[in-house]
SERO-4910 file (N, C-alpha, C, O; in steps of 0.05 Angstrom, whole numbers):
BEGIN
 pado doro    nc1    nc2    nc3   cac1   cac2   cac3    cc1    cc2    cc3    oc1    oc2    oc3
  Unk    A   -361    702   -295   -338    694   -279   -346    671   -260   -332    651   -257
  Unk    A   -369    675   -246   -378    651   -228   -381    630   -254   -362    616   -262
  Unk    A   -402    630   -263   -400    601   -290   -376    592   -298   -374    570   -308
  Unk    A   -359    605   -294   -332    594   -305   -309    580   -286   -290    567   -293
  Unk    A   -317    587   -261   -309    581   -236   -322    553   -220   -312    535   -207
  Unk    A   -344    558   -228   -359    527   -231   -353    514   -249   -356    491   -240
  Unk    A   -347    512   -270   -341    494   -288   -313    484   -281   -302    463   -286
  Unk    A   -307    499   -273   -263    487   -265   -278    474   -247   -286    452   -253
  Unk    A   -284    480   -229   -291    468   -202   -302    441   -207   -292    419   -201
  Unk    A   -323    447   -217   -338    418   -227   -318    402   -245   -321    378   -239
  Unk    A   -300    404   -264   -281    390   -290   -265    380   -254   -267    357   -246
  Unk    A   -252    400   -241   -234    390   -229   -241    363   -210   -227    343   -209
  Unk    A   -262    368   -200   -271    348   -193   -283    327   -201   -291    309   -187
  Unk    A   -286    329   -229   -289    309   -239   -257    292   -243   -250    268   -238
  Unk    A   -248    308   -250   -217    288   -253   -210    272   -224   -201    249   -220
  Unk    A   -219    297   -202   -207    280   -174   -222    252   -167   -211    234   -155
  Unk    A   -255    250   -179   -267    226   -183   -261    202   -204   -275    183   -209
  Unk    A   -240    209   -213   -241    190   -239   -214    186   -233   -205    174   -253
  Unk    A   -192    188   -216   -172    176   -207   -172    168   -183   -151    167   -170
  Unk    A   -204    158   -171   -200    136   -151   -208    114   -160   -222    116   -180
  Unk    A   -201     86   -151   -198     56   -165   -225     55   -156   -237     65   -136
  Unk    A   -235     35   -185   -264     26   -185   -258     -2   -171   -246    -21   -181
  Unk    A   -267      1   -151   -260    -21   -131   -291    -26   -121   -307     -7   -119
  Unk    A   -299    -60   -115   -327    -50   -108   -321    -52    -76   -302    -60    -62
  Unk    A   -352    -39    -69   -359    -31    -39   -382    -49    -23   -405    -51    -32
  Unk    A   -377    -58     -8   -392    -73      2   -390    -65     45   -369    -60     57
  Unk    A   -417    -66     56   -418    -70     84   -438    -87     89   -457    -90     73
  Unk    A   -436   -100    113   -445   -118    134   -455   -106    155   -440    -97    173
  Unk    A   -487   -103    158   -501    -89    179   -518   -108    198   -543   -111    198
  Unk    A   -503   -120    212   -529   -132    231   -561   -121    241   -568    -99    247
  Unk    A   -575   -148    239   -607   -140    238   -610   -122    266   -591   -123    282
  Unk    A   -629   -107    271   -631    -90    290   -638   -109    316   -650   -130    314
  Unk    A   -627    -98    342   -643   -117    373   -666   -110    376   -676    -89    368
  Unk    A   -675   -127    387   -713   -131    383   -714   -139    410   -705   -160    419
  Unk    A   -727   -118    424   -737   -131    459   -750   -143    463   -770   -142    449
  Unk    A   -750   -161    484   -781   -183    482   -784   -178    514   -766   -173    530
  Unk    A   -803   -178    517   -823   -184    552   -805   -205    558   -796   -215    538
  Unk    A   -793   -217    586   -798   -235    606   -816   -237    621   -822   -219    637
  Unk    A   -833   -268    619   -848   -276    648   -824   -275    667   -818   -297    677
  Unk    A   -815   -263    671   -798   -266    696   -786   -251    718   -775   -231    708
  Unk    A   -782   -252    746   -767   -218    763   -739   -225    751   -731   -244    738
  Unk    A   -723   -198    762   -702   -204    761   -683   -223    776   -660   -232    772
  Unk    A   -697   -226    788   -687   -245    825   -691   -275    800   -672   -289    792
  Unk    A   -718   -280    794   -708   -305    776   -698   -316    758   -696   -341    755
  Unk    A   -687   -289    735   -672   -285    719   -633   -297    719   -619   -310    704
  Unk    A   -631   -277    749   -608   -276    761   -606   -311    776   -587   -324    767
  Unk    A   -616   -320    790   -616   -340    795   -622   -369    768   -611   -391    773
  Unk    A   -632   -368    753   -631   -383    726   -598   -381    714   -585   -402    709
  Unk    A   -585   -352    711   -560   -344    707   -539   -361    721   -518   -372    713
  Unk    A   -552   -358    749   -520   -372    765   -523   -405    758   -502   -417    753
  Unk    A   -552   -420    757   -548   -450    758   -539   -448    720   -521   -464    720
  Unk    A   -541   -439    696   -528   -438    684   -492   -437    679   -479   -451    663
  Unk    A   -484   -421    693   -459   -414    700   -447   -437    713   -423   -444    713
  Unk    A   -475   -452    727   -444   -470    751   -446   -503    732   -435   -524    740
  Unk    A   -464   -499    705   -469   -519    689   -437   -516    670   -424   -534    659
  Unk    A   -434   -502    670   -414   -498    646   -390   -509    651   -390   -517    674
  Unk    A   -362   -515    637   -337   -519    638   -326   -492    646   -334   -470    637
  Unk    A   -304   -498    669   -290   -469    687   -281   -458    657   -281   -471    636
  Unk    A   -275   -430    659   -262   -416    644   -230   -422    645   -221   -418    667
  Unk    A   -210   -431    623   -185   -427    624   -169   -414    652   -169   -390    655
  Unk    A   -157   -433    672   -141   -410    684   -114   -407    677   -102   -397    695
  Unk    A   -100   -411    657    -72   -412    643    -67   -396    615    -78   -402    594
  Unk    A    -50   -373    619    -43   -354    592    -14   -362    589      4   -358    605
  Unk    A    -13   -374    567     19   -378    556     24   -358    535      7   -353    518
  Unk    A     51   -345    538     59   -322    512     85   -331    512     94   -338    533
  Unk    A    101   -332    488    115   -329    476    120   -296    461    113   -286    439
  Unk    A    139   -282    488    147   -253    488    182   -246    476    200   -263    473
  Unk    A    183   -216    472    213   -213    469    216   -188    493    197   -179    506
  Unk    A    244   -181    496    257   -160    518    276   -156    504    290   -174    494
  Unk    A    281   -118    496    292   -111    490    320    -98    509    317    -77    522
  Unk    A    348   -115    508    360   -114    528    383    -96    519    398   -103    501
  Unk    A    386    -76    529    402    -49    528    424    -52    546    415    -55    569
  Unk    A    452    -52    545    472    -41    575    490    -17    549    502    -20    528
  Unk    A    482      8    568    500     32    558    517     47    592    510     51    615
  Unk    A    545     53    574    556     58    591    547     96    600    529    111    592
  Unk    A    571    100    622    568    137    633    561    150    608    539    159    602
  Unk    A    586    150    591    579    170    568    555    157    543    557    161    519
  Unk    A    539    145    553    522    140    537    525    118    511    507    116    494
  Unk    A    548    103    509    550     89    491    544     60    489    560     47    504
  Unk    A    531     48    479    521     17    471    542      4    481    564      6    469
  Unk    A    540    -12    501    567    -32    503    551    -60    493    564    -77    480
  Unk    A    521    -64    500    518    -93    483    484    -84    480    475    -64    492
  Unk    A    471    -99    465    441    -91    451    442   -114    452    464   -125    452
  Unk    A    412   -133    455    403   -160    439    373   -156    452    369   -147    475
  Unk    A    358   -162    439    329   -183    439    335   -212    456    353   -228    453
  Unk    A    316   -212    473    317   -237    488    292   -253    486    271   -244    495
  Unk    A    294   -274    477    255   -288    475    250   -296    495    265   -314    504
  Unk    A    232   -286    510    226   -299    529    198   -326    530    189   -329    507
  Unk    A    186   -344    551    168   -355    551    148   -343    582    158   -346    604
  Unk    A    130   -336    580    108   -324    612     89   -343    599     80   -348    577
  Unk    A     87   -354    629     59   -373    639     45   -353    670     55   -347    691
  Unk    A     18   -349    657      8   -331    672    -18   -354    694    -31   -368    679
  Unk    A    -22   -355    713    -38   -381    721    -60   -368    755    -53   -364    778
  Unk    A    -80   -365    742    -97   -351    761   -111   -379    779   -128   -395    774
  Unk    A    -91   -373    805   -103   -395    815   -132   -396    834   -146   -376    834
  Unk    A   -139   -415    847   -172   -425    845   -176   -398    882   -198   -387    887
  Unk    A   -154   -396    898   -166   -381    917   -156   -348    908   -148   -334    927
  Unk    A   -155   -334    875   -157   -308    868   -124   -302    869   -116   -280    861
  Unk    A   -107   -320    876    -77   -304    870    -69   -312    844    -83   -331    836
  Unk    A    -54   -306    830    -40   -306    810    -10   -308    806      4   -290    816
  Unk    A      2   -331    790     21   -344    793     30   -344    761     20   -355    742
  Unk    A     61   -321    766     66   -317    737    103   -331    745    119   -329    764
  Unk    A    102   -344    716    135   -351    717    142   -346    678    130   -352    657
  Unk    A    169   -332    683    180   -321    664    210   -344    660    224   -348    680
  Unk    A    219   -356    635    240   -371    632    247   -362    607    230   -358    589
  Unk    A    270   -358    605    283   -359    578    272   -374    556    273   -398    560
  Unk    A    259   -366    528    259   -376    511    279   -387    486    298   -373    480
  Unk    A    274   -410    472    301   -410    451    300   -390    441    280   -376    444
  Unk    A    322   -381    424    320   -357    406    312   -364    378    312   -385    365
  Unk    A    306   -338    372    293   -342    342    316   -346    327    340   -342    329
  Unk    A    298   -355    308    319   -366    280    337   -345    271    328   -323    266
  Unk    A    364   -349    267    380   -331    250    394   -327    270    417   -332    268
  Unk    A    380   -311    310    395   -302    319    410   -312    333    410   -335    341
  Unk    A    433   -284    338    454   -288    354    451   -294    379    431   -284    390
  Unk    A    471   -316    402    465   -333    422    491   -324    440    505   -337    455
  Unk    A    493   -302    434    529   -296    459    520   -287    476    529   -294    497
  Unk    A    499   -268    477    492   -247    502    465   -260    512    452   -249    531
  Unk    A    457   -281    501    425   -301    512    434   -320    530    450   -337    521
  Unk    A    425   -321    565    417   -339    576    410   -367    568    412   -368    544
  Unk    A    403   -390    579    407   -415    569    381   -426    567    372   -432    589
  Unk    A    358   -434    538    329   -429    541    321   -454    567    334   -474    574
  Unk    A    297   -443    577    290   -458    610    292   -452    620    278   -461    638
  Unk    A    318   -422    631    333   -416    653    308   -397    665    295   -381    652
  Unk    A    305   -401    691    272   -389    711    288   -361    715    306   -359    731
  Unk    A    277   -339    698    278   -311    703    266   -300    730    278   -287    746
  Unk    A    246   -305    732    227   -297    753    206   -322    757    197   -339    742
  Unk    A    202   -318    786    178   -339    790    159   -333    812    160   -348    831
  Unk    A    137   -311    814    132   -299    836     91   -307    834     77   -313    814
  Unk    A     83   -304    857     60   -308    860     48   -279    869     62   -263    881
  Unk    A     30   -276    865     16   -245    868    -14   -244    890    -36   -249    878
  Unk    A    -15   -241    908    -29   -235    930    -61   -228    911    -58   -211    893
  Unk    A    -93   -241    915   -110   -231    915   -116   -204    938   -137   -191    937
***
């Protein structure tokens, strides 16, 4: 009874192996990190770091997105009086003394859509600056 119970077992699983796709397999393993000694303290490490840092080009302070808003008005008893998608445009702009300066404007609308319930693209939704 066991021998025969292994054999389904084993047939069955053989079938469950022979109806997955012979697809080949491949991975990508990066070489291992390898520590090395510094002649160096940390104090001169850290200081090599900052005159590096102040060598470089500033980092980006401007995020532009091209977003949507999904715009809902339902009435008391709960019913849809209008639905639309609105595209919007956000310019996000981290300025140089730590505040941050975001403005939101109407984007054109996407292709196909409907333009009855969309604002006029340009029109300044919001335009607020944010306290470091």
């Amino acid at each position: 009874l066991i021998a025969s119970s292994l054999a389904a077992f084993a047939i069955a699983g053989g079938v469950t192996l022979n109806i997955l796709p012979d697809t080949p397999a491949s991975a990508a393993t990066p070489p291992l990190l390898v520590t090395d000694h510094i002649d160096a303290s940390a104090e001169e490490i850290l200081d090599e770091s900052a005159k590096l840092m102040l060598q470089r080009d500033p980092p980006p302070n401007r995020i532009r997105m091209e977003t949507w808003v999904l715009n809902t008005e339902i009435d008391a008893n709960g019913t849809i009086i209008s639905s639309s998608v609105e595209p919007r445009h956000e310019e996000i702009t981290f300025v140089g003394d730590g505040n941050v300066h975001v403005v939101v404007t109407v984007a054109p609308p996407f292709p196909g859509q409907k333009t009855e319930h969309l604002a006029t693209p340009g029109t300044v939704l919001s335009d607020e600056t944010f306290a470091h």
